[in-house]
C-alpha angles and dihedrals in degrees: 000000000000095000085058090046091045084055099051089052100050087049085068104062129041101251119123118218128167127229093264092057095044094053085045091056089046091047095051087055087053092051092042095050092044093048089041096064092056099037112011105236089170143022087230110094109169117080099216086053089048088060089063096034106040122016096025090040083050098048101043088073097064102090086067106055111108116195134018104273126066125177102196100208122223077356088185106200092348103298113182098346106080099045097050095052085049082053094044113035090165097064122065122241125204101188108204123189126143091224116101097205098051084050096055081053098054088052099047089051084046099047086039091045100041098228112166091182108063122077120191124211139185118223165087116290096235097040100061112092104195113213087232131009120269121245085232142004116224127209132174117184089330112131140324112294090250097052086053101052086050099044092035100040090101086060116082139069121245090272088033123127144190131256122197117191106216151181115190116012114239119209093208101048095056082048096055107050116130123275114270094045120101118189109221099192146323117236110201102221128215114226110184109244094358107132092201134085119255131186135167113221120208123218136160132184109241089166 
């Protein structure tokens, strides 16, 4: 049961989530498995692994969001984009990606799972013009650090930082970030069963 091994992994960790969440997250492994068999949307085929790579590697990242709006970058099919809006109903999610059909995905997660905070968009990175800057501007396994500060700078807001989603963590790639960003920390972060590193890495624009 994917719903009783959600729960065991969640149990590890300190995070709250009501029985509503719990059954959304459950239910956005069962569309992704089902969409990713027609269209693969990810390299992860079995259910019970998506739960650790995908939904338990995405939440684990709530705790740290500071502010309401969020804009989750090359978000592929929603990652981790749509689990954390199920985690944070209180925060807004634009979910980018340039792909149509990860798109339709995210919509049709978005229209099944009733989830008024989360906008997806199809686009380019450095086409879309938001009307006003994000809090904080979300990547998993999208680019470089370095790629997303460059393509991603016009994103956030005045206070806004940067989120980068990361394994490893690579010496020279936090050395080598443009001119203008400034990292103002790395968290390690703890995902139940995962046998892989993972870090956020913090970074705001003061140029």
């Amino acid at each position: 049961m994917l719903a009783t091994r959600l729960a065991d992994l969640v149990a590890q960790t300190d995070l709250q989530l009501s029985g509503k969440q719990m059954d959304q997250l459950v239910l956005l492994v069962e569309l992704l498995n089902k969409w990713n068999k027609a269209y693969n949307l990810t390299s992860v085929r079995d259910p019970q692994e998506m739960l650790v790579r995908h939904i338990m590697d995405s939440i684990v990242v709530g705790p740290h969001l500071q502010g309401q709006s969020f804009i989750d970058v090359g978000t592929g099919p929603g990652l981790p984009g749509l689990p954390l809006a199920i985690c944070n109903p209180d925060k807004s999610f634009v979910l980018l990606d340039s792909l149509g059909k990860r798109i339709r995905f995210i919509r049709t997660v978005v229209h099944t799972l009733g989830l008024d905070n989360v906008t997806p968009v199809q686009s380019r990175v450095e086409e879309y013009q938001p009307e006003q800057g994000f809090d904080g501007v979300l990547s998993r396994a999208f680019a470089s650090l370095s790629d997303m500060l460059l393509w991603c700078r016009h994103l956030p807001g005045p206070q806004g930082r940067f989120y980068a989603l990361k394994g490893q963590l690579d010496a020279d790639e936090l050395a080598a970030i443009p001119p203008g960003f400034e990292i103002l920390g790395q968290q390690p972060l703890h995902v139940p069963e995962l046998d892989a590193q993972r870090h956020l890495v913090f970074v705001r624009n003061h140029s």
